[in-house]
mmCIF file of the N, C-alpha and C atoms, coordinates in Angstrom:
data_MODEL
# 
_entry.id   MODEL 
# 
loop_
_atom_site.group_PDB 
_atom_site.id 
_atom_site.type_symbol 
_atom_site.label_atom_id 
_atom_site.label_alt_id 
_atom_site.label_comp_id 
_atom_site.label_asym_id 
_atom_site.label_entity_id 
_atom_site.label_seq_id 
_atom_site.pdbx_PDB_ins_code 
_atom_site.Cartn_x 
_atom_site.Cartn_y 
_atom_site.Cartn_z 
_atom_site.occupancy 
_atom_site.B_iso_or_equiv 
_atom_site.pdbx_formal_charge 
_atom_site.auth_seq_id 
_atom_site.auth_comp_id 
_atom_site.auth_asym_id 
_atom_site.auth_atom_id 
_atom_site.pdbx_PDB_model_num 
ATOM 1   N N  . UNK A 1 1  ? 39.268 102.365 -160.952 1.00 0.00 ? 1  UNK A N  1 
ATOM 2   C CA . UNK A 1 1  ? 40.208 101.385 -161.466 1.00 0.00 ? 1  UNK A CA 1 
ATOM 3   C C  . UNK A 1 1  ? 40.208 100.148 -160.566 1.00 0.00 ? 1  UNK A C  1 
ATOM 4   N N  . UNK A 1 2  ? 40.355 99.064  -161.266 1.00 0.00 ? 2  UNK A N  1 
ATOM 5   C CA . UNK A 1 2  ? 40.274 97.749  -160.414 1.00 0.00 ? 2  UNK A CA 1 
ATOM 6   C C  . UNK A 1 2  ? 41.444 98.014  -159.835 1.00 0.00 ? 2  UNK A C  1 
ATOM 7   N N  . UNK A 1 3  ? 41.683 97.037  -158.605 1.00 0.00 ? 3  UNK A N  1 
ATOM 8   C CA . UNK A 1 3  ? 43.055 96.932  -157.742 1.00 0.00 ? 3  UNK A CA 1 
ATOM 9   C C  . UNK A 1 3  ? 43.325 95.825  -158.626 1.00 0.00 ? 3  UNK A C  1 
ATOM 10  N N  . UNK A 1 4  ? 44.752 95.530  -158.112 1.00 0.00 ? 4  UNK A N  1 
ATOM 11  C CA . UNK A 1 4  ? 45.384 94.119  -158.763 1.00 0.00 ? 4  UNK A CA 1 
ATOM 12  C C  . UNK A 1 4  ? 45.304 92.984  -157.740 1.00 0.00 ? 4  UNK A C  1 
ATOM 13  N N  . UNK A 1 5  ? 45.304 91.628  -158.196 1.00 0.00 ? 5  UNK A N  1 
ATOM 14  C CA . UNK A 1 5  ? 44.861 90.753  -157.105 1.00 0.00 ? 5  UNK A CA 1 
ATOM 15  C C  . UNK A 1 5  ? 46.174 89.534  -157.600 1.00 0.00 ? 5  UNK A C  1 
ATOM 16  N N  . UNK A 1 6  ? 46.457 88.760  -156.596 1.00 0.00 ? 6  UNK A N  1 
ATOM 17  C CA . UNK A 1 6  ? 47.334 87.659  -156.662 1.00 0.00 ? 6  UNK A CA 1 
ATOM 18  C C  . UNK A 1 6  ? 46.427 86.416  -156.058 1.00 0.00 ? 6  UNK A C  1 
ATOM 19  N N  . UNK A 1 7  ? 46.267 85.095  -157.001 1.00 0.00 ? 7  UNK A N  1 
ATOM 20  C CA . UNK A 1 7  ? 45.585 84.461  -156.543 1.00 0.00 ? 7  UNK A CA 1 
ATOM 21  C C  . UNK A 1 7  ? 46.779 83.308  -156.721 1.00 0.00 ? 7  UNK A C  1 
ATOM 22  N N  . UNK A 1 8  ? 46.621 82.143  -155.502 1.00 0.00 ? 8  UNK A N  1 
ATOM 23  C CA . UNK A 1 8  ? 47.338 81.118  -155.414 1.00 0.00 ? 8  UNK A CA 1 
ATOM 24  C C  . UNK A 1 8  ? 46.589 79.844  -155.215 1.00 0.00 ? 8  UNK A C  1 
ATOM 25  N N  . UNK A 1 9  ? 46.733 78.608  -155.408 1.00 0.00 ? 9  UNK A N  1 
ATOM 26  C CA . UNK A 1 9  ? 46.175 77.641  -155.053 1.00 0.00 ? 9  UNK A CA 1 
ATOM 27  C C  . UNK A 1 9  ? 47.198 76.440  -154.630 1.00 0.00 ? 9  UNK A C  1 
ATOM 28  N N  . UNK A 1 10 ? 46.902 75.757  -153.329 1.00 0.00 ? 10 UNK A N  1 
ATOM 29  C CA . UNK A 1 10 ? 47.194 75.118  -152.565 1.00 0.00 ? 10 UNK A CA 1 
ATOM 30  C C  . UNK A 1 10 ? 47.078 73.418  -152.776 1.00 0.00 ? 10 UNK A C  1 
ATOM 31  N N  . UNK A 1 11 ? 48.225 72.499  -153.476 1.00 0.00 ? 11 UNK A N  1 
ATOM 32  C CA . UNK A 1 11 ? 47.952 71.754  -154.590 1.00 0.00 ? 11 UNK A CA 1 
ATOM 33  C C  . UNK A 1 11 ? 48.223 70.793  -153.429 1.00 0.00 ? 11 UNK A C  1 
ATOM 34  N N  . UNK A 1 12 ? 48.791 71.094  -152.384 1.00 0.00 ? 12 UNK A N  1 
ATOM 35  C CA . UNK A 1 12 ? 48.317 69.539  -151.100 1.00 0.00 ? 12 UNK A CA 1 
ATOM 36  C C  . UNK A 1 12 ? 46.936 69.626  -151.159 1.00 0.00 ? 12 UNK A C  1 
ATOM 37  N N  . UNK A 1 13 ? 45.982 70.369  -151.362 1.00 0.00 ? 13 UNK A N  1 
ATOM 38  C CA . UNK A 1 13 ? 44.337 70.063  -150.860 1.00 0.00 ? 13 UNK A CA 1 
ATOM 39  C C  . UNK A 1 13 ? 43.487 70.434  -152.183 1.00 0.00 ? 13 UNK A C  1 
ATOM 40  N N  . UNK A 1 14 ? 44.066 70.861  -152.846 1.00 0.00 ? 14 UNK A N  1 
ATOM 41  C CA . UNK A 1 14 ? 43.079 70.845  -154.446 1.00 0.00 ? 14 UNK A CA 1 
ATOM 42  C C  . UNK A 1 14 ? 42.946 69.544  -155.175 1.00 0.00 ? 14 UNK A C  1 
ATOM 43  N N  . UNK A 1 15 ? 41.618 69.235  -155.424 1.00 0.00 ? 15 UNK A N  1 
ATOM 44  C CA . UNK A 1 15 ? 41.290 67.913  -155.609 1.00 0.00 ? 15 UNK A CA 1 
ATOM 45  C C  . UNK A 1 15 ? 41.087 67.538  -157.063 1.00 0.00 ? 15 UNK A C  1 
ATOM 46  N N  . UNK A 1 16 ? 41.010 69.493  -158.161 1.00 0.00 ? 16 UNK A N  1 
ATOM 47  C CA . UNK A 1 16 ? 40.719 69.050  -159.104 1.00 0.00 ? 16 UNK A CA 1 
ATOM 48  C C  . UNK A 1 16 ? 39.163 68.551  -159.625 1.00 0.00 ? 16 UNK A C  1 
ATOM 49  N N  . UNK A 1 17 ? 38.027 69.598  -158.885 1.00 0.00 ? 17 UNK A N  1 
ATOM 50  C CA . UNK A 1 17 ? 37.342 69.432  -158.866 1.00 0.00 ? 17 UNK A CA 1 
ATOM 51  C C  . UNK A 1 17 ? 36.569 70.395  -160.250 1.00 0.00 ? 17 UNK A C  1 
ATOM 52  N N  . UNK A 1 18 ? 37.335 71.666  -160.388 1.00 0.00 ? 18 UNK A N  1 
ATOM 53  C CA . UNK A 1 18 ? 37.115 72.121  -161.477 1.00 0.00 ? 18 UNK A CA 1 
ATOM 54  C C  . UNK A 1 18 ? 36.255 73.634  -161.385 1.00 0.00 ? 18 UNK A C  1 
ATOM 55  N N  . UNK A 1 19 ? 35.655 73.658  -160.090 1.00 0.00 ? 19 UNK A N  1 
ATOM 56  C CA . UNK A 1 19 ? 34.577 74.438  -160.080 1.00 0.00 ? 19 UNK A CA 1 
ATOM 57  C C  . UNK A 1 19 ? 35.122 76.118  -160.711 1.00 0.00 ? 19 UNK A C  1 
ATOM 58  N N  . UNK A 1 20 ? 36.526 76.068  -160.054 1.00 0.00 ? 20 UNK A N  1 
ATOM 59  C CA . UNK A 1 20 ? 36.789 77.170  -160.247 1.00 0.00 ? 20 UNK A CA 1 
ATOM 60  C C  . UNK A 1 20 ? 37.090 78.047  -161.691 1.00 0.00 ? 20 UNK A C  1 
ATOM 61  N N  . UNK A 1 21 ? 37.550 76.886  -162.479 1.00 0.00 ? 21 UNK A N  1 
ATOM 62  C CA . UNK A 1 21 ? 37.629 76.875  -163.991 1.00 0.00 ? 21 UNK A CA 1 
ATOM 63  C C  . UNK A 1 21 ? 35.829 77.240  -164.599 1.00 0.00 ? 21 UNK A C  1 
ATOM 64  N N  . UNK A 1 22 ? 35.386 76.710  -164.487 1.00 0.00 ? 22 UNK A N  1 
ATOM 65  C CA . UNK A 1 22 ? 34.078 76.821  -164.366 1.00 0.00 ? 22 UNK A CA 1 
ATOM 66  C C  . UNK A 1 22 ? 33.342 78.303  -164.106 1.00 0.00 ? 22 UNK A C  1 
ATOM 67  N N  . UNK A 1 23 ? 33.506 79.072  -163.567 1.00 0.00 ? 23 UNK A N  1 
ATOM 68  C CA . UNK A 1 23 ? 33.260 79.967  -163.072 1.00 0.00 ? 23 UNK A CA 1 
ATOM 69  C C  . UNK A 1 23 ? 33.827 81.396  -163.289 1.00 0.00 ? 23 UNK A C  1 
ATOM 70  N N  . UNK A 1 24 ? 35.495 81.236  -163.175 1.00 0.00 ? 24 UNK A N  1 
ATOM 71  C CA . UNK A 1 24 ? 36.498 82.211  -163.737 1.00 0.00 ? 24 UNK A CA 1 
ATOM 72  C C  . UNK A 1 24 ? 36.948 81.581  -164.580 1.00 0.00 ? 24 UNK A C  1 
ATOM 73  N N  . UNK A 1 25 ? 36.518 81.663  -166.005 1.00 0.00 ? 25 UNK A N  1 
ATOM 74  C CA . UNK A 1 25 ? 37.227 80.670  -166.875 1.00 0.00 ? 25 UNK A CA 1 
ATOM 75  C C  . UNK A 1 25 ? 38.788 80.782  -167.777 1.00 0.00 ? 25 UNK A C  1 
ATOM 76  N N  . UNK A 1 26 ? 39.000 82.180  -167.136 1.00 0.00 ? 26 UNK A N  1 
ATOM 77  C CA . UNK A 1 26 ? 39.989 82.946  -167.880 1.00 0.00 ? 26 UNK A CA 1 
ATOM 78  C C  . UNK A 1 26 ? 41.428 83.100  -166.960 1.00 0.00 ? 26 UNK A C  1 
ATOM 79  N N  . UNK A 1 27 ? 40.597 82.970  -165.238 1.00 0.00 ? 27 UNK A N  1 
ATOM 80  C CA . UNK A 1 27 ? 41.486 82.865  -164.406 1.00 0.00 ? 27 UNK A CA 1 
ATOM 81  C C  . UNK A 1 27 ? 42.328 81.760  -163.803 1.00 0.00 ? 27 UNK A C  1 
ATOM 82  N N  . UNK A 1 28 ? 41.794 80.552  -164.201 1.00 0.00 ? 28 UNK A N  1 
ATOM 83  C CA . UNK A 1 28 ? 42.030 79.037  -163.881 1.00 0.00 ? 28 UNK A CA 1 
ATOM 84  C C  . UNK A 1 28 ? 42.255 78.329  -165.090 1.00 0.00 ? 28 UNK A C  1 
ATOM 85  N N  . UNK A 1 29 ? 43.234 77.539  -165.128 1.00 0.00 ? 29 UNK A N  1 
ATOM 86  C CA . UNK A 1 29 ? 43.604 76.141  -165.755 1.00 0.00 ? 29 UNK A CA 1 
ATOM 87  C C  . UNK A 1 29 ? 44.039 75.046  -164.887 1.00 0.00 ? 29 UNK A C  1 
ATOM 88  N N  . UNK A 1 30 ? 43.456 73.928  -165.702 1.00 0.00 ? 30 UNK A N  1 
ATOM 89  C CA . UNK A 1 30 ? 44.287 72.589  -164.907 1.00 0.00 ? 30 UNK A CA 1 
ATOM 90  C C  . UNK A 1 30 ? 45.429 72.527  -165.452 1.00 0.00 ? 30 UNK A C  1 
ATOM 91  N N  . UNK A 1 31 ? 45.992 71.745  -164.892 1.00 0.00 ? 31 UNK A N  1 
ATOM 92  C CA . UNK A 1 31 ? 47.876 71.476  -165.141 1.00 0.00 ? 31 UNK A CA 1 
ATOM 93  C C  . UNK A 1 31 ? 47.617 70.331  -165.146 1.00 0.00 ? 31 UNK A C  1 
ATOM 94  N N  . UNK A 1 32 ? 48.671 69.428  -165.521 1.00 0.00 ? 32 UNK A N  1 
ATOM 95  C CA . UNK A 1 32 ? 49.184 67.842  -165.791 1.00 0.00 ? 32 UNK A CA 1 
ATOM 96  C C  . UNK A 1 32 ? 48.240 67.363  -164.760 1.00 0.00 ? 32 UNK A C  1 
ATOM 97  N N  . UNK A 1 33 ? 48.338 67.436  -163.757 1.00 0.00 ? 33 UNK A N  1 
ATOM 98  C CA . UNK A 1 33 ? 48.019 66.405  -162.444 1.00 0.00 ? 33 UNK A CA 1 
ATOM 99  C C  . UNK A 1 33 ? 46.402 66.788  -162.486 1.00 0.00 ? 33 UNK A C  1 
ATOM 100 N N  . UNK A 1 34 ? 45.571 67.444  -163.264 1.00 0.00 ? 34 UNK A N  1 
ATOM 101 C CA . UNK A 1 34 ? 44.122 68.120  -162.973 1.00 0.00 ? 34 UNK A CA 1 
ATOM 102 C C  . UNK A 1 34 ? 44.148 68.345  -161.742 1.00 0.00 ? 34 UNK A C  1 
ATOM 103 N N  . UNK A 1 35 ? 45.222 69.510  -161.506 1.00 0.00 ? 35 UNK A N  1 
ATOM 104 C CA . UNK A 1 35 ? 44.684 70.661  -160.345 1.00 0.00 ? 35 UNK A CA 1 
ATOM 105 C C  . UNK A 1 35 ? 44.933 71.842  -160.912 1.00 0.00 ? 35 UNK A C  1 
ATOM 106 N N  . UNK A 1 36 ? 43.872 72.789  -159.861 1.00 0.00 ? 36 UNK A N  1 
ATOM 107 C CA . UNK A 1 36 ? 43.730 74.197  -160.598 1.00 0.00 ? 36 UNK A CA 1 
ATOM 108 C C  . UNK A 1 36 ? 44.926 75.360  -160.094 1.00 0.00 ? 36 UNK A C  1 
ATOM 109 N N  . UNK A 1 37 ? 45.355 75.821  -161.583 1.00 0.00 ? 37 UNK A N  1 
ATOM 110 C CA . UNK A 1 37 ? 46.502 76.775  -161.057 1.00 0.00 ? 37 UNK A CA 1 
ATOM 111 C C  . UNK A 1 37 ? 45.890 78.417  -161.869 1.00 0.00 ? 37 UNK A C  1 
ATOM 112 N N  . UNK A 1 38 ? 46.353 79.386  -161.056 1.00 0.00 ? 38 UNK A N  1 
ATOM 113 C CA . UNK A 1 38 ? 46.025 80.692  -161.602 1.00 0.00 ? 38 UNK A CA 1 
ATOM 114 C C  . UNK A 1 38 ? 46.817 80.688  -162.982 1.00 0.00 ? 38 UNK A C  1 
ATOM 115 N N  . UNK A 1 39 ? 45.895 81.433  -164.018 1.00 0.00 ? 39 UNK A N  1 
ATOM 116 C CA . UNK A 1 39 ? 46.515 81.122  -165.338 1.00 0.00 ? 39 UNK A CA 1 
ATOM 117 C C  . UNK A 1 39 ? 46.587 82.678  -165.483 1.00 0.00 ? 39 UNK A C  1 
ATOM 118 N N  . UNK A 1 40 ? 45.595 83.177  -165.639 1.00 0.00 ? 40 UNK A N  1 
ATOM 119 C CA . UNK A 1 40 ? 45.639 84.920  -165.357 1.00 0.00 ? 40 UNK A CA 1 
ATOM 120 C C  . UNK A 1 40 ? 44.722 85.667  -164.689 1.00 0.00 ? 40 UNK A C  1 
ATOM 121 N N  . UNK A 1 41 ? 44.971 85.905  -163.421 1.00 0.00 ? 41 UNK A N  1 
ATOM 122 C CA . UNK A 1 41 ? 44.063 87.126  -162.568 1.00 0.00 ? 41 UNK A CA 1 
ATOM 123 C C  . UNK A 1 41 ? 43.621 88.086  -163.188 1.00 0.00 ? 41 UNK A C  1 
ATOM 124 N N  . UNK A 1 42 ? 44.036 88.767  -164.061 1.00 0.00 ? 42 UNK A N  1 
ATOM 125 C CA . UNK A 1 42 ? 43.758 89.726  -164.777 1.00 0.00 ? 42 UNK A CA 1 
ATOM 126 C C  . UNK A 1 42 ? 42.983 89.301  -165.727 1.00 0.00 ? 42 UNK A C  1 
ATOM 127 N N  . UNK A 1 43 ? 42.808 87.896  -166.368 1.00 0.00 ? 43 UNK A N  1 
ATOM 128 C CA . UNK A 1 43 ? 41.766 87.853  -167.098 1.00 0.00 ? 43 UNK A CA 1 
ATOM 129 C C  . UNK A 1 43 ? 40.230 87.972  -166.694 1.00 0.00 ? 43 UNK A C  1 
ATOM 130 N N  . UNK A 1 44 ? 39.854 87.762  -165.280 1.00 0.00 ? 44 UNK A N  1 
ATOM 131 C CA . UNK A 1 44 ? 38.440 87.983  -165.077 1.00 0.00 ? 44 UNK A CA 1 
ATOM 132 C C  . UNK A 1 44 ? 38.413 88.666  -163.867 1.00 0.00 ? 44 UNK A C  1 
ATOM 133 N N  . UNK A 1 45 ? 37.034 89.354  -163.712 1.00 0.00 ? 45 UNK A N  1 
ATOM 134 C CA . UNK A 1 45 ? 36.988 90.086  -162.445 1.00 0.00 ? 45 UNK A CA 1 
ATOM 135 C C  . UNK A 1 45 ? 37.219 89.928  -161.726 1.00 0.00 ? 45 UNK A C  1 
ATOM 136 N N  . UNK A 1 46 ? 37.072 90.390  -160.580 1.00 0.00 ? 46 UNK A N  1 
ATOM 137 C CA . UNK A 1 46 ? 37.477 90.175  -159.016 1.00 0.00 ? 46 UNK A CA 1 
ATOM 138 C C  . UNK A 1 46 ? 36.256 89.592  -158.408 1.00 0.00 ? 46 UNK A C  1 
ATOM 139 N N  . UNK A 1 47 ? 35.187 89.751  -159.063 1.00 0.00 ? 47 UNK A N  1 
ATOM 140 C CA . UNK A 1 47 ? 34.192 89.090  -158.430 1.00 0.00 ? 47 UNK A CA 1 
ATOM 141 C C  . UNK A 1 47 ? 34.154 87.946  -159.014 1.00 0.00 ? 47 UNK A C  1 
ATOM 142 N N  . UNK A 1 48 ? 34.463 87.897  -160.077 1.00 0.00 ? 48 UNK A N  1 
ATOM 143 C CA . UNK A 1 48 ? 34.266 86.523  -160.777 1.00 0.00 ? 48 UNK A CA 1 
ATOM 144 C C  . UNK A 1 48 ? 35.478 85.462  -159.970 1.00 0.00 ? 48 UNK A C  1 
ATOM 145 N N  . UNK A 1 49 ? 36.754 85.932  -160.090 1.00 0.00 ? 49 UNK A N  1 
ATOM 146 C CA . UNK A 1 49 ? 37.601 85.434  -158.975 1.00 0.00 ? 49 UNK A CA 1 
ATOM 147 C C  . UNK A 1 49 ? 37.458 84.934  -157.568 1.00 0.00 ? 49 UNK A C  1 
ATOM 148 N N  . UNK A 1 50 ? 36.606 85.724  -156.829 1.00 0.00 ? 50 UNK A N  1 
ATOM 149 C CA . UNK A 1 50 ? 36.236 85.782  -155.678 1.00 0.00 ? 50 UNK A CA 1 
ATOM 150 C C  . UNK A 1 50 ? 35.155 84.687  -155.622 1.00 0.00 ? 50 UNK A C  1 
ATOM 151 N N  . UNK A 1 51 ? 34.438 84.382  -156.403 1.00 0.00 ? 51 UNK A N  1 
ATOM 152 C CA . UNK A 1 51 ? 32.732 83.649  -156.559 1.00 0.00 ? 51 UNK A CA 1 
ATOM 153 C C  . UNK A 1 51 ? 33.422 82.512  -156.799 1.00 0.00 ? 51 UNK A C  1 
ATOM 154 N N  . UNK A 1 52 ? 34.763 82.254  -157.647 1.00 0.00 ? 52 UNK A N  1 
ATOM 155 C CA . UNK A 1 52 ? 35.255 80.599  -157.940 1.00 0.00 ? 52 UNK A CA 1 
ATOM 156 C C  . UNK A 1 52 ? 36.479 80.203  -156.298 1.00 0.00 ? 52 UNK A C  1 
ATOM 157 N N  . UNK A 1 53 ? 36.423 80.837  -155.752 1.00 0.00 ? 53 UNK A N  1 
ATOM 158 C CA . UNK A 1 53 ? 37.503 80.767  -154.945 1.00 0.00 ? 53 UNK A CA 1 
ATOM 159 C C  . UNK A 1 53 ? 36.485 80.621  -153.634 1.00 0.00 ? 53 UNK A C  1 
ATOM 160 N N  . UNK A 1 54 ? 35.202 80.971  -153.134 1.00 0.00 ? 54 UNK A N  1 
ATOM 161 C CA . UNK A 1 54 ? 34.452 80.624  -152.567 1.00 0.00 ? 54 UNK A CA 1 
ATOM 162 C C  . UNK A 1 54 ? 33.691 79.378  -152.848 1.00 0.00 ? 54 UNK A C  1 
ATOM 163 N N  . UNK A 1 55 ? 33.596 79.051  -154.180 1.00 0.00 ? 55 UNK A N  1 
ATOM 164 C CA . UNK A 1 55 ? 32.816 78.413  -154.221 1.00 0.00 ? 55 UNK A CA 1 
ATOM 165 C C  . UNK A 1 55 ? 33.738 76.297  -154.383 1.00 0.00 ? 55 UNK A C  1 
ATOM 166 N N  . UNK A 1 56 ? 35.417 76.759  -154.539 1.00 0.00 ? 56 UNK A N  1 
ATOM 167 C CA . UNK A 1 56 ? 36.470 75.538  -154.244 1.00 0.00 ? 56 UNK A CA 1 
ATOM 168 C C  . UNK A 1 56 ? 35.415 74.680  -152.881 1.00 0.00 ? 56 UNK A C  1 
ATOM 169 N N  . UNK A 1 57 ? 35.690 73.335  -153.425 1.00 0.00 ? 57 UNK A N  1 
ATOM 170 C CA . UNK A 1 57 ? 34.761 72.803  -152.744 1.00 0.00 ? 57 UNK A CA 1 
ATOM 171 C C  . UNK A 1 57 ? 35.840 72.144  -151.135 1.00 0.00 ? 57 UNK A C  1 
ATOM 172 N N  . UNK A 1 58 ? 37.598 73.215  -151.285 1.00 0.00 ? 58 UNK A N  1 
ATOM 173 C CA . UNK A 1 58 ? 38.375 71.838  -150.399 1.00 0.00 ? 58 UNK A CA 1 
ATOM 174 C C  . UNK A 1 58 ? 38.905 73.264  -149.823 1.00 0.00 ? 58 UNK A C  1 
ATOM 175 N N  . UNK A 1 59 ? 38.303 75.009  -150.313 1.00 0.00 ? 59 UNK A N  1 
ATOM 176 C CA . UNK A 1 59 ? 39.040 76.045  -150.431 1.00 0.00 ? 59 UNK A CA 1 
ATOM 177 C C  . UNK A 1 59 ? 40.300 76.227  -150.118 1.00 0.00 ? 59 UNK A C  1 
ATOM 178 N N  . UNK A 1 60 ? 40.687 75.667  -151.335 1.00 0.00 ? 60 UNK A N  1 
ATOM 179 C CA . UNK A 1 60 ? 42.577 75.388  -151.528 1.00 0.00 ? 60 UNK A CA 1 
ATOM 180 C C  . UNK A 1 60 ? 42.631 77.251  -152.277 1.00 0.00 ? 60 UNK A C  1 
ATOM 181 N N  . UNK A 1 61 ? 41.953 77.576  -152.882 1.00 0.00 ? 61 UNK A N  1 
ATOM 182 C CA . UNK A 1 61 ? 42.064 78.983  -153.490 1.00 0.00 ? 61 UNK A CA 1 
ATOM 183 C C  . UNK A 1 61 ? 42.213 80.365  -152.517 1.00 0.00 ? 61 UNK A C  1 
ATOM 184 N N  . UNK A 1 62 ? 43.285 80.774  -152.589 1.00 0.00 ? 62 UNK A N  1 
ATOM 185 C CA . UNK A 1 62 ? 43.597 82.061  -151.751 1.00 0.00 ? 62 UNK A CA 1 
ATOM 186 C C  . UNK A 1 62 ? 43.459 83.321  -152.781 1.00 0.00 ? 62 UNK A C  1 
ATOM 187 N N  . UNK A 1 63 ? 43.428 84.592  -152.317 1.00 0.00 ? 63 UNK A N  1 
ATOM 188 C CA . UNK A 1 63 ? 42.923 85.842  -153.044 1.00 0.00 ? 63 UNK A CA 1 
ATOM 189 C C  . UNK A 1 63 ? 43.373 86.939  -152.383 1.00 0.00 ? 63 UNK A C  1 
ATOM 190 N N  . UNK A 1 64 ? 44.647 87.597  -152.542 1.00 0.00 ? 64 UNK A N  1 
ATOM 191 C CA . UNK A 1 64 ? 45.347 88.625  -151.694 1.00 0.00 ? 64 UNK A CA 1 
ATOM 192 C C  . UNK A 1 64 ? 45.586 89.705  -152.870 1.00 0.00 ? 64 UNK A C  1 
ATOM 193 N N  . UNK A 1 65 ? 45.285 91.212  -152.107 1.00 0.00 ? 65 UNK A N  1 
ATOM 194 C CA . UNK A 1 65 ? 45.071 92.321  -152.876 1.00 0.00 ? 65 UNK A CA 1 
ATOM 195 C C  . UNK A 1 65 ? 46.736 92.255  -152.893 1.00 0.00 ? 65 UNK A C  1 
ATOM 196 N N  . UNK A 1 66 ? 47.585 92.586  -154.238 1.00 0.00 ? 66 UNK A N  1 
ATOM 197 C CA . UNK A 1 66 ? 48.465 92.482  -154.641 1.00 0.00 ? 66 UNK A CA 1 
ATOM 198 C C  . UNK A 1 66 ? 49.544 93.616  -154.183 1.00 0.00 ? 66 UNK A C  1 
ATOM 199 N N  . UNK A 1 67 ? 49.228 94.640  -153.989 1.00 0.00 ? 67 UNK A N  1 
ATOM 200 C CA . UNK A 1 67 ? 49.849 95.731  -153.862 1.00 0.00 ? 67 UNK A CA 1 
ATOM 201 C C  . UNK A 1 67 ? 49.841 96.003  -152.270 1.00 0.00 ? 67 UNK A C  1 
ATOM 202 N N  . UNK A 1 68 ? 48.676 95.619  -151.432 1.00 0.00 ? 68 UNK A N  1 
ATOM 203 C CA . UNK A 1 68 ? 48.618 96.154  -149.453 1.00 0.00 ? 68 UNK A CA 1 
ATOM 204 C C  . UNK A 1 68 ? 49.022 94.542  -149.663 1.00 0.00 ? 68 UNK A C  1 
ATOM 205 N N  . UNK A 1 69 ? 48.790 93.261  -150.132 1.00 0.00 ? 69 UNK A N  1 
ATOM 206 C CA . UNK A 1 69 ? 48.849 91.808  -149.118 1.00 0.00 ? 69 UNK A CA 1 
ATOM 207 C C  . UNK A 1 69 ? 47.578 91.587  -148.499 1.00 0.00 ? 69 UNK A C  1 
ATOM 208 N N  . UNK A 1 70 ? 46.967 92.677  -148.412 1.00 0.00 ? 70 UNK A N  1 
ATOM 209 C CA . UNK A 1 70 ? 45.603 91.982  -147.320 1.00 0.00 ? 70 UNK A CA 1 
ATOM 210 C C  . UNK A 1 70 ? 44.901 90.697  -148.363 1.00 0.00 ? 70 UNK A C  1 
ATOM 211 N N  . UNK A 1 71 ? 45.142 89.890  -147.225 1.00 0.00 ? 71 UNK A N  1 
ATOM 212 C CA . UNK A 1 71 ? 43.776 89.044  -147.841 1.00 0.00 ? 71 UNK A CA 1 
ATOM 213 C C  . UNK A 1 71 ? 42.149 88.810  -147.868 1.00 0.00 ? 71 UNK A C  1 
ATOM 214 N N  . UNK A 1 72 ? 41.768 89.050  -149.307 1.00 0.00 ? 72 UNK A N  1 
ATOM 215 C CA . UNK A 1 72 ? 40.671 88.737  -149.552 1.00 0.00 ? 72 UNK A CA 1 
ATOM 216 C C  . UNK A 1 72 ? 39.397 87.534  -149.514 1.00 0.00 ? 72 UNK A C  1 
ATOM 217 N N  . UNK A 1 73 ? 40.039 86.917  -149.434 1.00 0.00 ? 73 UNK A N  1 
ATOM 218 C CA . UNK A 1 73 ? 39.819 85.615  -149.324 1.00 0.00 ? 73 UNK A CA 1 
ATOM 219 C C  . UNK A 1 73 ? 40.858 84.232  -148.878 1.00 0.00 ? 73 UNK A C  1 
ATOM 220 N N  . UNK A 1 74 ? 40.974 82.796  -148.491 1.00 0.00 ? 74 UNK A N  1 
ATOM 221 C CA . UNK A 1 74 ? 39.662 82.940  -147.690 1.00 0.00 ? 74 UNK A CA 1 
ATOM 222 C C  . UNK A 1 74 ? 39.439 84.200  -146.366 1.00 0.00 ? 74 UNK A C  1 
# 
């Protein structure tokens, strides 16, 4: 069974670059201002999550296992 994951993004340093939408397309939306906010974790994998959250070009994207807190990323 997958774990559950909480992903947040950090809208002082997200530039709105998109990548992450791009990548997890199920897990990211832009909002009013085109920055990226978690829309649903549960819509795409954890790797797929993990691969757009590495790949934030300002890594404003955080990734903490939901249930221990440890973080996954960065």
């Amino acid at each position: 069974m997958a774990r559950k994951i909480s992903v947040s993004v950090d809208h002082d340093i997200c530039v709105g670059n998109a990548m992450c939408i791009t990548i997890a397309t199920k897990a990211f939306e832009l909002n009013e201002e085109r920055q990226a906010v978690s829309a649903n974790p549960d819509g795409d994998t954890e790797e797929l999550i993990l691969e757009a959250a590495e790949n934030c070009p300002v890594a404003a994207i955080t990734v903490t296992d939901a249930d221990s807190g440890e973080q996954l990323f960065p």
